[in-house]
C-alpha positions in Angstrom: -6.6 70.9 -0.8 -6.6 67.0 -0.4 -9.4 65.0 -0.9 -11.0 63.0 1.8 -12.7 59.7 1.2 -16.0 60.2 2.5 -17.3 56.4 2.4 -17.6 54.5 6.1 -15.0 51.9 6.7 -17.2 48.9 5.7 -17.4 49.8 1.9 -13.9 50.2 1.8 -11.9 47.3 0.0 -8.9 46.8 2.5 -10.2 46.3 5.9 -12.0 43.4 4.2 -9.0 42.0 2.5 -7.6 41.8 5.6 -10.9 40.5 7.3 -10.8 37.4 5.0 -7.0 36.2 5.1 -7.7 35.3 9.1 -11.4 34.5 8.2 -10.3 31.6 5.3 -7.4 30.1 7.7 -10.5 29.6 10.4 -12.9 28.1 7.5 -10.2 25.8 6.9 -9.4 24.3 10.3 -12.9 23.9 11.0 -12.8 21.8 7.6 -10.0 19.9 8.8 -11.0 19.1 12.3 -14.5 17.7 11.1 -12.2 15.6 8.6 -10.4 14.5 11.4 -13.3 13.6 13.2 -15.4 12.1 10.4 -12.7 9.6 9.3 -10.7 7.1 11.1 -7.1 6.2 11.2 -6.7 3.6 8.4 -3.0 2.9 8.0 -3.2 0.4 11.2 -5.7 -2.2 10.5 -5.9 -5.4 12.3 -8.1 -8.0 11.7 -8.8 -9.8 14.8 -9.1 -9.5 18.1 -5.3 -10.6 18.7 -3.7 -7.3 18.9 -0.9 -5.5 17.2 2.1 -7.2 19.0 0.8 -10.7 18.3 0.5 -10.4 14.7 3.5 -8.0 14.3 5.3 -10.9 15.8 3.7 -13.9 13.3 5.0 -11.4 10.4 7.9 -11.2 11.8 8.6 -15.0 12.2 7.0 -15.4 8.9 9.8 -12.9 7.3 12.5 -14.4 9.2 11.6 -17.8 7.5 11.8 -16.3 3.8 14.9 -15.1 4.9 16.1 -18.5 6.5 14.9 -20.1 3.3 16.7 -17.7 0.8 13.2 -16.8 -0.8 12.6 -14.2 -3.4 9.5 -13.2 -5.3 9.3 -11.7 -9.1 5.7 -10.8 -9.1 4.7 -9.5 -13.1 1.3 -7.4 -13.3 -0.4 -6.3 -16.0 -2.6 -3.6 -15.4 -4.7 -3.9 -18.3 -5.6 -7.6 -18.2 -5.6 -7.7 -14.9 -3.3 -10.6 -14.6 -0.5 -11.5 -11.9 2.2 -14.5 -12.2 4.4 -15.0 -8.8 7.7 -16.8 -9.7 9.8 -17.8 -6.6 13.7 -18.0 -6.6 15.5 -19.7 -3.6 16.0 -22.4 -2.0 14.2 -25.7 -3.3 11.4 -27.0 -1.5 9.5 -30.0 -2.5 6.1 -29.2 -0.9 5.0 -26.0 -2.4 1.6 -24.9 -1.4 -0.8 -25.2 -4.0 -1.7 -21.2 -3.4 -0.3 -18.0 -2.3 -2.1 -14.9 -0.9 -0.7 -11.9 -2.7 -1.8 -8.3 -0.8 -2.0 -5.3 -2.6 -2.5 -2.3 0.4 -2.7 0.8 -0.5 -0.5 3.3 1.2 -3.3 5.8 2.7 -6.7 4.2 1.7 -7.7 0.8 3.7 -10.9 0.5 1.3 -8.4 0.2 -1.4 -6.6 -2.7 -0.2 -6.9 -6.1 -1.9 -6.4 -10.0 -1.8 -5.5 -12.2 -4.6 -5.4 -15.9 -4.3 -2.7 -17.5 -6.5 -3.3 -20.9 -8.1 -0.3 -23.1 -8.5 0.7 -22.7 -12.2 3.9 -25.0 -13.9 7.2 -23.8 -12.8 8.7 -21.4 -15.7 11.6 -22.6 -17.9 14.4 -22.3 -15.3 12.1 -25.0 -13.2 11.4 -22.3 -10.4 7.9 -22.7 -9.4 5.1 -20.3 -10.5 1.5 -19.3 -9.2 -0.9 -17.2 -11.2 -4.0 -14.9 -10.5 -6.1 -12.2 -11.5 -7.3 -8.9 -9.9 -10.4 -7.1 -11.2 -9.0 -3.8 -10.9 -6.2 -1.8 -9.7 -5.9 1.9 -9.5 -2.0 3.6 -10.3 0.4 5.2 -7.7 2.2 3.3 -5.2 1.3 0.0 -3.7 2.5 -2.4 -0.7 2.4 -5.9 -2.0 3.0 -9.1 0.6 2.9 -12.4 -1.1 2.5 -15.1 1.7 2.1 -18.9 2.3 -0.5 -18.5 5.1 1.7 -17.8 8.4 4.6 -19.9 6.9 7.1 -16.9 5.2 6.2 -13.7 3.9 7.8 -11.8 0.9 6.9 -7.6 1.0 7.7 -5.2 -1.8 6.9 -1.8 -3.6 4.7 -1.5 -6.4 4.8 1.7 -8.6 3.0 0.3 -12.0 6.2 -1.3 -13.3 5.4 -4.7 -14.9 7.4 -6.5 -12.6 8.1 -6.0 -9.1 10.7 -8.0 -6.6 9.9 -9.0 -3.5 12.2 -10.3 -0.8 11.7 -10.6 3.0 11.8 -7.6 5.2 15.3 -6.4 6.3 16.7 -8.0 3.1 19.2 -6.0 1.3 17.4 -4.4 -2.3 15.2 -1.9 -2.8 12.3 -4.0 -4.1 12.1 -3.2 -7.6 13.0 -5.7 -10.7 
């Protein structure tokens, strides 16, 4: 004759087993809805009161100029030292400004994002004009960079821990990299 297993149900091992898979997807959304509502949405950040459409349309003014002016950017970074040269390539201008804000944003973290003020430096050996500057400390994996003369023109680009990276006005032909 067969056997019969004579334990009750709850000291078996499969009706647990199949307890749990349903039980761990539950734990899991709960964990994800209170990350949802712990955290807010950082990839958006504005940083007055002007609104979204205001300054999405001084960037894009600011971009059309670069463009209008034939600017480009090489930006060189060295992680280690911390040091940053911006060389620009276009059209000639005499009246530089002495600095340049250069904007490292990270792609998912707002408290990541940084500023670095570039001094006017001498222009390299091809006469181009240079600025250089110095961030404390930056993390690797991919990074937005804008280099900008105030609300004047605006350069954008891709950092990915290369030395250099190129940056050219938005809806520029490239792909951003040197």
């Amino acid at each position: 004759m067969d056997e019969l297993d004579s334990k009750p149900w709850y000291r078996q091992f499969w009706p647990w087993f199949l307890i749990c898979l349903p039980g761990a997807a539950v734990v899991a959304s709960l964990y994800t809805l209170s990350l949802a509502v712990r955290t807010s949405d950082s990839l958006v950040v504005v940083a007055d009161d002007e609104g979204v459409d205001v300054v999405t349309e001084r960037n894009l003014a600011a971009e059309r100029r670069a463009k209008s002016l034939g600017l480009e950017a090489l930006i060189a970074i060295d992680p280690g030292s911390g040091a940053v040269n911006a060389t620009l390539i276009g059209t000639a201008t005499a009246d530089w400004p002495d600095t340049l804000e250069l904007l490292f944003s990270h792609p998912a973290f707002a408290d990541r994002d940084q500023r670095v003020t570039l001094a006017k430096a001498p222009p390299d050996a091809d006469g181009n004009p240079t600025w250089s500057g110095h961030v404390l400390s930056i993390a690797g994996g991919r990074w937005y960079l804008v280099l900008r003369s105030g609300d004047d023109w605006r350069l954008n680009g891709v950092w990915s821990g290369k030395p250099t990276v190129r940056l050219i006005p938005a809806g520029a032909s490239g792909d951003g990299d040197a």
